[in-house]
N, C-alpha and C positions, 0 to 999 in steps of 0.2 A: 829240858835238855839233859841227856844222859850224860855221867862221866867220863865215858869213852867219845861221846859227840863230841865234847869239851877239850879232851885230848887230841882226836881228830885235827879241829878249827886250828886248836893251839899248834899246831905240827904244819911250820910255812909251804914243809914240802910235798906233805898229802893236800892241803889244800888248791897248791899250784897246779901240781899232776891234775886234779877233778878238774880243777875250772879251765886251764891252759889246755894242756896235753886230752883230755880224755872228752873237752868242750861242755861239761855238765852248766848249767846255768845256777844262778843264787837259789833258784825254786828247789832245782834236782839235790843240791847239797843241803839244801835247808832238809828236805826229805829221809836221804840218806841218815843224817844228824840227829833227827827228831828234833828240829829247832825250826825258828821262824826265819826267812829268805833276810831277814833285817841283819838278823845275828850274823849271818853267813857275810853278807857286805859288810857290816864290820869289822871282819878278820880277814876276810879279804884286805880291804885300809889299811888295816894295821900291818898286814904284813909287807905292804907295798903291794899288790899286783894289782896289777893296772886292766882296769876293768872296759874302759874305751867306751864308758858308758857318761853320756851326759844328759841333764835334765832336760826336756823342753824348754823351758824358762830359761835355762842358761843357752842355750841354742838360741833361742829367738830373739834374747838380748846381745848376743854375739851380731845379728841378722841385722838388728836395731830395727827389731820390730815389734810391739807391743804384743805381749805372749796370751793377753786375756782378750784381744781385738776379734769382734767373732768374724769370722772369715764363710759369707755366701750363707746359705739356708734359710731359713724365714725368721721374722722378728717380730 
């Protein structure tokens, strides 16, 4: 990651603007950044903005449904 990526991430309001206002996803900014979609969710975290993203696993346990239960196709 370049130092400008770094300054970027680090800047709550450029990173808001891409992800909120402009709709880029963690891929498009990882991109933008030259960094990986991971770093990008972490600054996103960090700075609070709420991503409306939940795991499978936490969905399915939310469901109370066993998230690794295979569901139909062959066996």
């Amino acid at each position: 990651m370049t130092r400008a990526a770094d300054e970027r991430l680090a800047d709550p309001d450029w990173l808001r603007e891409q992800y909120v206002e402009r709709d880029l996803t963690s891929y498009e900014i990882a991109e933008l950044c030259d960094c990986t979609p991971s770093t990008v969710s972490r600054w996103l975290q960090k700075h609070g903005v709420d991503t409306g993203q939940t795991s499978l696993v936490a969905e399915a346990r939310a469901a109370d449904v066993d998230p690794f239960e295979r569901v139909g196709g062959d066996d």
